[in-house]
Structures are given as C-alpha cells and as structure tokens.
ChimeraX commands (.cxc) that place a marker at each C-alpha (Angstrom):
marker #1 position 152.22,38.84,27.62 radius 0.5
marker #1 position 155.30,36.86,27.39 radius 0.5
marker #1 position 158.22,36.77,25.40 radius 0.5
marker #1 position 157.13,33.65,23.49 radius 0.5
marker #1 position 153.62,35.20,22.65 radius 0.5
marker #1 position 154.47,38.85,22.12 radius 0.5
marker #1 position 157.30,36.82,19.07 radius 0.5
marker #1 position 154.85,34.81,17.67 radius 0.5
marker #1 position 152.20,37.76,17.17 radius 0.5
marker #1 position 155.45,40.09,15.92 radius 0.5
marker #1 position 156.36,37.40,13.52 radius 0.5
marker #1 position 152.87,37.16,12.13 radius 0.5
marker #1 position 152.53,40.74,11.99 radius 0.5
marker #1 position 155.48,41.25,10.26 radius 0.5
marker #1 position 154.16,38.55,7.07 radius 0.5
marker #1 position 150.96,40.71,6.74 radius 0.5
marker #1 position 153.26,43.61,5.90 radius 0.5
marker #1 position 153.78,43.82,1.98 radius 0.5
marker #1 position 157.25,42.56,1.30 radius 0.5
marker #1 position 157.80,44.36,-2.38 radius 0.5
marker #1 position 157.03,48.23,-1.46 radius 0.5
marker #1 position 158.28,49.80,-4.44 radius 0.5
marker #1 position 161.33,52.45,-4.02 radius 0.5
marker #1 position 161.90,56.27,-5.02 radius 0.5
marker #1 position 164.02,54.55,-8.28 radius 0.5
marker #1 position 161.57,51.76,-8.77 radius 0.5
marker #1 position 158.89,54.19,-9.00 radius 0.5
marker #1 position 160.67,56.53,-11.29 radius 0.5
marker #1 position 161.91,53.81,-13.81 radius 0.5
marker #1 position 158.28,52.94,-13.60 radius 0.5
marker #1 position 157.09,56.15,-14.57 radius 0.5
marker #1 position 160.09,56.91,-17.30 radius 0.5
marker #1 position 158.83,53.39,-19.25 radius 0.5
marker #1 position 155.45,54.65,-19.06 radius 0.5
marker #1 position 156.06,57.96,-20.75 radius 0.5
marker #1 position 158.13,55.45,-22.91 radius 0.5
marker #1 position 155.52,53.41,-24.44 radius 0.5
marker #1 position 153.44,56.77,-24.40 radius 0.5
marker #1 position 155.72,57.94,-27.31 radius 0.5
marker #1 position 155.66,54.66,-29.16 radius 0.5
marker #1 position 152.06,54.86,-29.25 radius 0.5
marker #1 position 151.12,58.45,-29.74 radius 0.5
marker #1 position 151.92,58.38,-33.42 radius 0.5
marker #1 position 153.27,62.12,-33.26 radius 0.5
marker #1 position 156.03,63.29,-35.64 radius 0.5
marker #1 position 159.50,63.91,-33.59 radius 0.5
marker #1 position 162.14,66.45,-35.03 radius 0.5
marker #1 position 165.28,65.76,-33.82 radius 0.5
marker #1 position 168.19,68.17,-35.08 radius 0.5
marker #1 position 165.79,68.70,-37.65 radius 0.5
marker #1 position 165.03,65.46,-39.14 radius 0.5
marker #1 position 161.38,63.75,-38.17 radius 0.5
marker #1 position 161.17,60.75,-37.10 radius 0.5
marker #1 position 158.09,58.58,-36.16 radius 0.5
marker #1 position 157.02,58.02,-32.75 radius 0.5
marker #1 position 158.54,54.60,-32.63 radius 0.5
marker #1 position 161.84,55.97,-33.70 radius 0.5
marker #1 position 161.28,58.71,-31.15 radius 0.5
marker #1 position 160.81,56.36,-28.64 radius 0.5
marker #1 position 164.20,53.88,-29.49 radius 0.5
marker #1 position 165.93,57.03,-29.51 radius 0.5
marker #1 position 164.58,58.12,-26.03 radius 0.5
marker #1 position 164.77,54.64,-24.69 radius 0.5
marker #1 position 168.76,54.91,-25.99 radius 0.5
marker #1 position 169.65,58.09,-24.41 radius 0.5
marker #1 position 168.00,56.74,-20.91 radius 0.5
marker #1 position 170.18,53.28,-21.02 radius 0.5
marker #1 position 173.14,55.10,-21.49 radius 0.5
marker #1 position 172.31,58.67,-19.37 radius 0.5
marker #1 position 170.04,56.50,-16.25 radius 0.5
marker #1 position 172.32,58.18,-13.86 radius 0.5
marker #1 position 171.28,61.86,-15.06 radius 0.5
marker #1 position 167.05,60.69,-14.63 radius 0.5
marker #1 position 167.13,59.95,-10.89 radius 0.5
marker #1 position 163.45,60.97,-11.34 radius 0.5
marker #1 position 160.67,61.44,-14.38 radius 0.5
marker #1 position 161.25,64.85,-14.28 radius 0.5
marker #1 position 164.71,64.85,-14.65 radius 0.5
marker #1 position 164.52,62.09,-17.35 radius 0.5
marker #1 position 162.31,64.87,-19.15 radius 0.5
marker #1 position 164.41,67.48,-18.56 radius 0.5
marker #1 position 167.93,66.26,-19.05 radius 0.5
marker #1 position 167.23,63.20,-21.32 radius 0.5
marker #1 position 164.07,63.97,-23.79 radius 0.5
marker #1 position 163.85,67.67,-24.07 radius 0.5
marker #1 position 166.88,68.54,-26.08 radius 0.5
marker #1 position 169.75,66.93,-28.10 radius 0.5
marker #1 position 172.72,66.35,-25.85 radius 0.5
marker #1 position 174.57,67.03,-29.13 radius 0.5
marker #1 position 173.64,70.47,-30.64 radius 0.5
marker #1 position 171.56,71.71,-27.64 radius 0.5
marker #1 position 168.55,71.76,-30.10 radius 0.5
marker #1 position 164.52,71.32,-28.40 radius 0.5
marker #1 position 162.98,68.40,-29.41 radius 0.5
marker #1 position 159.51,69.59,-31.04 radius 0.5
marker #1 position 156.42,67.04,-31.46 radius 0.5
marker #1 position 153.65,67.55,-33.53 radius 0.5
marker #1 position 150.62,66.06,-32.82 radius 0.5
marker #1 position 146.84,66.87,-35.01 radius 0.5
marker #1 position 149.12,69.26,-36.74 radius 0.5
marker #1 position 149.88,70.88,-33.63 radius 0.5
marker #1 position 153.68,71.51,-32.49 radius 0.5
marker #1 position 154.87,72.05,-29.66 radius 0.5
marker #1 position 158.65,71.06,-27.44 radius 0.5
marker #1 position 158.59,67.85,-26.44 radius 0.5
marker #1 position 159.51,68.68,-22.37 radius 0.5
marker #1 position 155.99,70.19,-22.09 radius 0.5
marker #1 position 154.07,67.56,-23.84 radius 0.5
marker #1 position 156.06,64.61,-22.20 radius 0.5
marker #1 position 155.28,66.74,-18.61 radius 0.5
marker #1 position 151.43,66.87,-19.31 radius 0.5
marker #1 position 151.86,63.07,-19.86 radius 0.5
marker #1 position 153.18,62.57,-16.46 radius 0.5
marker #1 position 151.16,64.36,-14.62 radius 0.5
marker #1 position 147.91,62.88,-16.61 radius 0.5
marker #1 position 149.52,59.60,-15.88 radius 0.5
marker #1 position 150.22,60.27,-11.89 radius 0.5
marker #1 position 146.21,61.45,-11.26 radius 0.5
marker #1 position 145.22,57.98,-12.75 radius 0.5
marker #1 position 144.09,55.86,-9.58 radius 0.5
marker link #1:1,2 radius 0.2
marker link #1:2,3 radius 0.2
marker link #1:3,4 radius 0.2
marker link #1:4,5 radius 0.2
marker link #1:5,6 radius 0.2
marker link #1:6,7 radius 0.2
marker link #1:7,8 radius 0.2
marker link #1:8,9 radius 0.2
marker link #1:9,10 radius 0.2
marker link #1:10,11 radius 0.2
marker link #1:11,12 radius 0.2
marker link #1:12,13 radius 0.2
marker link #1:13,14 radius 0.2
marker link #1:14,15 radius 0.2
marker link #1:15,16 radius 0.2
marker link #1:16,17 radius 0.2
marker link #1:17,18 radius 0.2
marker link #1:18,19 radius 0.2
marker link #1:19,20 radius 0.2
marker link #1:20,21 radius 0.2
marker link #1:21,22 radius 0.2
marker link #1:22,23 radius 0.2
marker link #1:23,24 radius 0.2
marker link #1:24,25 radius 0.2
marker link #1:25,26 radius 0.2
marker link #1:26,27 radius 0.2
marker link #1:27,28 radius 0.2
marker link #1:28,29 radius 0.2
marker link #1:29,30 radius 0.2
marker link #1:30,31 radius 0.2
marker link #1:31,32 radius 0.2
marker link #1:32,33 radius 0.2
marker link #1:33,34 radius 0.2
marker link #1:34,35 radius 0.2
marker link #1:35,36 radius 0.2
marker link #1:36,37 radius 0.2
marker link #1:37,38 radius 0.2
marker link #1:38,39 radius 0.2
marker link #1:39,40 radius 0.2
marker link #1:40,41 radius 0.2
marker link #1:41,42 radius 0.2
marker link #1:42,43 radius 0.2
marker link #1:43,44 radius 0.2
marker link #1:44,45 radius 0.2
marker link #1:45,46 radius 0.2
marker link #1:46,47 radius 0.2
marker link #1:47,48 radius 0.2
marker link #1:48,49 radius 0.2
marker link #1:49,50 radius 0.2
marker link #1:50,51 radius 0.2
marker link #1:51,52 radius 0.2
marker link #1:52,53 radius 0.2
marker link #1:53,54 radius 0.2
marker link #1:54,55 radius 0.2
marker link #1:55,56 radius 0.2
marker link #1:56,57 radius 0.2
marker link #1:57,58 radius 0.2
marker link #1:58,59 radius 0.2
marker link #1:59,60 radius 0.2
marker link #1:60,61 radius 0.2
marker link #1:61,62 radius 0.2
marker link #1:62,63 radius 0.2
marker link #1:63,64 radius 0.2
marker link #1:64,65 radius 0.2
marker link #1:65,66 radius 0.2
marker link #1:66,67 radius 0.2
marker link #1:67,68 radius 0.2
marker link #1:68,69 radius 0.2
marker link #1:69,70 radius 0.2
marker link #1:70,71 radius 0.2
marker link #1:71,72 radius 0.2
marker link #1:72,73 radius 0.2
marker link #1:73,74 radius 0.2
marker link #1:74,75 radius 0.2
marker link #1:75,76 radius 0.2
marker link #1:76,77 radius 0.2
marker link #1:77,78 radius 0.2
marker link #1:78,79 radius 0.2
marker link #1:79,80 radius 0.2
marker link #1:80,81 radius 0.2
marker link #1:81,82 radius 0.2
marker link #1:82,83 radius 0.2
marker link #1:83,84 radius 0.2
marker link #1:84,85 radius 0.2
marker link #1:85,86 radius 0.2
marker link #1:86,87 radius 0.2
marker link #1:87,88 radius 0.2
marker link #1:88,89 radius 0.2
marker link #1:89,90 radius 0.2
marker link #1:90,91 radius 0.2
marker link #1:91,92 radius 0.2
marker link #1:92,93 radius 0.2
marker link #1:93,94 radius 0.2
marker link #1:94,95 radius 0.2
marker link #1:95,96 radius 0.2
marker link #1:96,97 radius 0.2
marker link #1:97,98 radius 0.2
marker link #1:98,99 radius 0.2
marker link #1:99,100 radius 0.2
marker link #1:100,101 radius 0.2
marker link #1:101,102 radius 0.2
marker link #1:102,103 radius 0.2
marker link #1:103,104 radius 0.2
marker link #1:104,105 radius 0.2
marker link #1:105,106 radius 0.2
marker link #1:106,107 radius 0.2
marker link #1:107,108 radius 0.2
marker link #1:108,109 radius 0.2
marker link #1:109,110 radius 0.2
marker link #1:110,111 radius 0.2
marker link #1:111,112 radius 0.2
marker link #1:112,113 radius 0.2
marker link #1:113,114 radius 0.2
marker link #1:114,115 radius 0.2
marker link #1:115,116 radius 0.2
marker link #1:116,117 radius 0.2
marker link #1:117,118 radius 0.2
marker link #1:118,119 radius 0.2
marker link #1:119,120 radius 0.2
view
C-alpha cells in the first residue's frame, strides 16, 4: 500500500473513533451529581449536627461541601466518604431517615451508587 493510501485510510479511521471518551474525573463528577439529584429527590429527612433538614437542603448542603472540598472526591466513593458521611465540623454521621427508617447517610448514599452503576 503506499504512503498516500495507508494516510488517507488512517485519517478516516481515526474520525470513526469517538472524539469525547469521557475521563476517570468526568465520570466521577458524573456519578457525584447523580447521587446529587438522588438526595434532592428522595424526600428523606437529613440530621446534620442534629438539626433535620429536608432533602433539598440536604442536597445544597452536599452540593456546598463538594464545590468547596472537589479536590478531597477524586472519586464517588471518596465524595461519600470524605464529603457526605460526616460533618467536617464536629465529626458527627450524617443519619437519613427514609419510611421511618434511619440509617448513616455513607451506607445509603453507597447503595445508591452501586444501584446507579448496574443500570445499563
């Protein structure tokens, strides 16, 4: 084949290839806003240093603590763990309660994720 050809069917080849393949921190922002809006919407009662607060509170609050701590939630996990779990002020769990069920926040925002991940 020569050099002409064997450019022309590289060139091609290479504008068949998806050009936006999303990255490790694309993917994890993506996932962090979902668990986000899962908050907002799950109309659970939040106690935060013990006050309650309504899911859409919950969720400013959250969404907050990320814009200023992004550099601590490299991943979803870590956005769990170091962001929504606990106050980064008195060290207190974050409870939810949910059909009068209660229960820390880190292990109902992790069920979440990993509910959201097996969805095709």
């Amino acid at each position: 084949m020569s050099r002409r050809i064997l450019s022309t069917v590289l060139l091609l080849a290479s504008l068949a290839l998806p050009t936006t393949a999303m990255t490790g921190e694309d993917q994890a922002d993506a996932e962090i806003q979902y668990l986000l809006g899962f908050v907002a919407a799950s109309g659970c009662t939040f106690v935060r240093n013990g006050d309650a607060h309504d899911s859409a509170d919950a969720a400013d609050h959250l969404r907050l603590k990320y814009d200023r701590g992004r550099r601590y939630a490299d991943t979803a996990e870590h956005f769990i763990d170091r962001l929504a779990s606990a106050s980064s002020w008195s060290g207190k769990l974050y409870t939810v309660t949910c059909s009068e069920i209660t229960q820390p926040s880190g292990e109902w925002l992790h069920r979440a994720l990993a509910e959201y991940r097996q969805q095709p």
